[in-house]
C-alpha positions in Angstrom: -81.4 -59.6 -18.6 -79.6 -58.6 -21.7 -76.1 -56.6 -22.0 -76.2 -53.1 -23.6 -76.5 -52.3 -26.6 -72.9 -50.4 -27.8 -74.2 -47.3 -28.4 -75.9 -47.1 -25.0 -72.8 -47.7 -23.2 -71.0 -43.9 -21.7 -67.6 -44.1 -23.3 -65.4 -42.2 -20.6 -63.7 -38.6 -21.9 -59.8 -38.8 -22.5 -58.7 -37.6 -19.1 -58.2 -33.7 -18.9 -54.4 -33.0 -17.7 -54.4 -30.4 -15.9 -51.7 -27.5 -16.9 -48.7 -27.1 -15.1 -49.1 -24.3 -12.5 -45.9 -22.3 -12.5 -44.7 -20.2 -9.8 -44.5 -16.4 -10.1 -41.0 -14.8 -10.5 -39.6 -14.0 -7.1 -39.6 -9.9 -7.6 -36.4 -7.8 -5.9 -38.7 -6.1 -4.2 -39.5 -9.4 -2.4 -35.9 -10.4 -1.9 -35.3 -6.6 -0.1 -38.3 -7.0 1.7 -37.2 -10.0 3.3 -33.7 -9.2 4.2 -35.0 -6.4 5.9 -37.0 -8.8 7.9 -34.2 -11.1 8.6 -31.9 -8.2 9.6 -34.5 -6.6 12.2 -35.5 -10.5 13.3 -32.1 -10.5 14.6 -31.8 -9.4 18.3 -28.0 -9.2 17.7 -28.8 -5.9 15.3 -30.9 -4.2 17.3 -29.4 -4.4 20.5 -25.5 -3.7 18.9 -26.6 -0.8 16.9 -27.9 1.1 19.8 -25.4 -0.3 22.9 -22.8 1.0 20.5 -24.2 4.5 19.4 -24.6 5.5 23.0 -21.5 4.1 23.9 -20.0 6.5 20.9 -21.4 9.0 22.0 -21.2 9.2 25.8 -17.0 8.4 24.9 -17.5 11.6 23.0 -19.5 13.2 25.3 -17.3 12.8 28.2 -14.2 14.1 26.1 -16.5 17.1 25.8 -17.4 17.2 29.6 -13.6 16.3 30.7 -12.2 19.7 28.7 -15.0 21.9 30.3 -14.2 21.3 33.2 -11.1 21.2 33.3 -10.7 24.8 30.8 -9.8 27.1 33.7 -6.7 25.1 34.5 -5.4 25.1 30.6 -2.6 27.0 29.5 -3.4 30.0 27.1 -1.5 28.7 24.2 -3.9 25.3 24.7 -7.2 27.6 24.7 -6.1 29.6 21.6 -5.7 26.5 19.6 -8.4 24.5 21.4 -10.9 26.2 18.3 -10.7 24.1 15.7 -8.0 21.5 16.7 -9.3 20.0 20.3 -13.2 21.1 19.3 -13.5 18.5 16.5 -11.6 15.8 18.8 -13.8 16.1 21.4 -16.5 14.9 18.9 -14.8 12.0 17.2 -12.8 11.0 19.3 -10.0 7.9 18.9 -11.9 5.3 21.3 -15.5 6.0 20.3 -14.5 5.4 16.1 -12.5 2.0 17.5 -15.7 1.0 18.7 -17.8 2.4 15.9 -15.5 0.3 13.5 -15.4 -2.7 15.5 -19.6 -2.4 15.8 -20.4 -1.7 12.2 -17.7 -4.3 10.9 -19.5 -7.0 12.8 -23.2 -6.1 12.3 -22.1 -6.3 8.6 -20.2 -9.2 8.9 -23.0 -11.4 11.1 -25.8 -10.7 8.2 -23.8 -12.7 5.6 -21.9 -15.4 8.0 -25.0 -15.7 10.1 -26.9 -17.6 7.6 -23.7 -19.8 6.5 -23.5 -20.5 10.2 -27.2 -21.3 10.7 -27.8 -23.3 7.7 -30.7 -20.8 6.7 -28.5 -20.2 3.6 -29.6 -23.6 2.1 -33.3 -22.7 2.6 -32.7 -19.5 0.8 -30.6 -20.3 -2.5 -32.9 -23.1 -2.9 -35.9 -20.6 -3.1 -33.8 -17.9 -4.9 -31.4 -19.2 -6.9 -30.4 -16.2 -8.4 -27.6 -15.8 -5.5 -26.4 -12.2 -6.7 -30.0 -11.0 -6.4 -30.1 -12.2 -2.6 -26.7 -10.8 -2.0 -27.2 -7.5 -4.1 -30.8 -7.1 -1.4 -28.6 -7.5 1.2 -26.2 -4.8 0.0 -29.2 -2.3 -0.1 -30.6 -3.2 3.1 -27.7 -3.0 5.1 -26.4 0.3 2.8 -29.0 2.4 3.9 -29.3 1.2 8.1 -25.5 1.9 8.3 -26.1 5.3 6.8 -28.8 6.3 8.8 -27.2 4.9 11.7 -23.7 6.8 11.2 -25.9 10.1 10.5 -27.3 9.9 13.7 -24.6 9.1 15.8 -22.7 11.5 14.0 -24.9 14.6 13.7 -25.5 13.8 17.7 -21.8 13.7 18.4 -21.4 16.7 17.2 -24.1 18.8 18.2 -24.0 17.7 22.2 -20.1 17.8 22.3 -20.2 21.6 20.7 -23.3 22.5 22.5 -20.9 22.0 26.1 -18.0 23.3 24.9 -19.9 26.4 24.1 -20.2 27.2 27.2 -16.3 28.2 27.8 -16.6 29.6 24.3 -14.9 26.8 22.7 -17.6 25.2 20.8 -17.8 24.6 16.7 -20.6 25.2 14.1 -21.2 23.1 11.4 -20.7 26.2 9.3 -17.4 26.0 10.6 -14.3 25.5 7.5 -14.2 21.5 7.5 -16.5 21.0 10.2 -19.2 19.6 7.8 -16.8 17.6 6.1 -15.7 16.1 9.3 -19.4 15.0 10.2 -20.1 13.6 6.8 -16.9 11.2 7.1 -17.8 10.0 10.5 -21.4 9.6 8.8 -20.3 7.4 6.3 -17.8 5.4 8.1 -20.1 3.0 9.2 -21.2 2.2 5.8 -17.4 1.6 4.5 -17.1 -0.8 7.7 -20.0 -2.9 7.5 -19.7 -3.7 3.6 -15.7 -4.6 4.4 -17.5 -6.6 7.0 -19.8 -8.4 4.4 -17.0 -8.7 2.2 -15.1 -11.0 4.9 -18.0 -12.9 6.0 -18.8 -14.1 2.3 -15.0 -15.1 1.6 -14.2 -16.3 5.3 -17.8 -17.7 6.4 -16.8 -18.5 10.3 -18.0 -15.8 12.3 -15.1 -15.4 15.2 -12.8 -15.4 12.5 -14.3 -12.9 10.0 -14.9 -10.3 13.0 -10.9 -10.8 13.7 -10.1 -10.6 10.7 -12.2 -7.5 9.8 -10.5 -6.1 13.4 -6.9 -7.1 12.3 -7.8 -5.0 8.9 -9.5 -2.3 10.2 -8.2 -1.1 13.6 -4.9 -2.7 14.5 -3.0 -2.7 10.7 -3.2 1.1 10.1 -0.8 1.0 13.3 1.3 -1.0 11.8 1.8 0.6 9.0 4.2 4.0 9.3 4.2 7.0 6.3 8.0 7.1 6.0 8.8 6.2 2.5 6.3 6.7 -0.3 5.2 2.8 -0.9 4.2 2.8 3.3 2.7 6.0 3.2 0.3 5.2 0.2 -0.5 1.9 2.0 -1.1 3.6 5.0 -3.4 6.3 3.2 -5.5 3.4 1.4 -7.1 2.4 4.9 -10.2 3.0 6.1 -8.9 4.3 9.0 -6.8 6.5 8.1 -8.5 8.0 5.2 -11.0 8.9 8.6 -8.5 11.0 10.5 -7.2 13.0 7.3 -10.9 13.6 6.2 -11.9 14.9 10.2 -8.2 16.7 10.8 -9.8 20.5 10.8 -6.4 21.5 12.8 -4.9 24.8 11.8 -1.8 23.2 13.9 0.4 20.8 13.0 0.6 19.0 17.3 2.9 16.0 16.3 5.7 15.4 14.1 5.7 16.7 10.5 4.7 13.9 7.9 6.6 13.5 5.1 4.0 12.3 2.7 0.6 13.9 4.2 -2.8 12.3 2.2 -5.2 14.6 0.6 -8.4 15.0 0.9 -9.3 13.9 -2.6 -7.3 10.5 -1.8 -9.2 10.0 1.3 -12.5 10.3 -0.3 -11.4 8.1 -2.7 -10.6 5.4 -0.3 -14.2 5.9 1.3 -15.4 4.9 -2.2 -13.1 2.2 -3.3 -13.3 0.0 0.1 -17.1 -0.8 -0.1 -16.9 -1.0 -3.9 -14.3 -3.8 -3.8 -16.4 -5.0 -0.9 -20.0 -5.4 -2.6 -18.2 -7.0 -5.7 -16.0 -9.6 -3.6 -19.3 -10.6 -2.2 -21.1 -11.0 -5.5 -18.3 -12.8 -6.7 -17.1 -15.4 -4.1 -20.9 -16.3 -3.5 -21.5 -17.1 -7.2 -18.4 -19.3 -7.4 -18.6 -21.0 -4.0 -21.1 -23.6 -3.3 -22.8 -23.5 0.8 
């Protein structure tokens, strides 16, 4: 038996490498698309949005029930300043925007510290590095929820609490001078409270003490805070809070004491705008710099 020959022998090809497969570009598309899933996954979202707008509303509701009936035993100087001044109470009242605030605050707060908390943070910078993108698709998901959420139980407020106090002649339209304007910044609240909340939850990352804190700055420090000199009044008028009753105070009545150094309504819009901007940047920021 004799070897082959050299040129009958199959020389084996150079191996073929093959090329380096390279993962598409994660679009923002994606990114909003999935925080939109991983806000509506949550059970905590669904279920506080709508416990608290019917809680909002039925506190409102009831103010609007309480002043029907008990119209008949009012005195006449009450029912000839009831239209505007006790109208637009009965649909925002105090309690119902406590619990609005607190609501929206927290919802904001729980879609950044809720992944912090559960470790699902890890599993998404490591697929998205880009950690402003994620945060910036968080921003626009929970932007437009809060709005739509505000609108309704705003717009709903309004309409049931005017549609019974119509009935003793008492009721407001939207047509009415402020009455829109009054709407529009219970409408918008929400959004203002739920970035501040996102705000807190990416510099604080614990949720108990995010939702205090967003509570402590929120709801209980604008009561702290009195308008008697001008450096306490234009603290007090920079607050969330605040900025709310001056933009929803339609009274043609001045019912408590006079206020030396009374906000305008161009200052209160301003604070509306300013809060949620500092917000949505602080959050950027602080989860660039600040490692999981």
């Amino acid at each position: 038996m004799t070897a082959p020959t050299p040129s009958a022998r199959t020389i084996p090809s150079a191996r073929t490498i093959p090329p380096a497969v390279t993962e598409p570009r994660v679009r923002f598309t994606d990114l909003f698309v999935a925080e939109w899933i991983k806000l509506w996954s949550l059970r905590s979202t669904c279920w506080g949005l709508a416990v608290s707008a019917l809680i909002v509303i039925g506190i409102n509701v009831n103010a609007a029930l309480s002043d029907y009936d008990n119209w008949p035993a009012y005195s006449q100087g009450i029912r000839d300043n009831f239209v505007p001044t006790w109208a637009i109470r009965d649909a925002f009242t105090d309690p119902a925007v406590l619990v609005l605030i607190l609501a929206t605050a927290s919802i904001g707060a729980i879609t950044v510290v809720g992944e912090y908390s559960s470790g699902l943070i890890r599993t998404t910078f490591a697929a998205v590095p880009a950690r402003r993108s994620v945060m910036t698709a968080k921003l626009l998901v929970v932007t437009p929820v809060m709005l739509g959420y505000g609108a309704v139980v705003a717009a709903t407020s309004f309409g049931v609490t005017q549609a019974i106090l119509s009935g003793r002649n008492a009721g407001l339209s939207i047509s009415y001078p402020g009455a829109l304007r009054a709407v529009t910044a219970s409408a918008l609240l929400p959004v203002v409270c739920a970035l501040v909340g996102m705000g807190l939850g990416a510099l604080i990352r614990h949720t108990a003490t995010t939702i205090v804190t967003a509570t402590v700055v929120l709801l209980l420090l604008p009561t702290f805070i009195d308008a008697d000199k001008p450096w306490k009044a234009a603290l007090n008028h920079a607050l969330p809070l605040n900025a709310w009753g001056r933009l929803t105070d339609i009274s043609l009545v001045n019912l408590g004491p006079p206020v030396p150094y009374p906000a305008t309504i161009t200052e209160s819009w301003l604070v509306y705008a300013i809060w949620p901007l500092v917000a949505a940047i602080l959050t950027l920021i602080v989860v660039s710099r600040r490692d999981v």
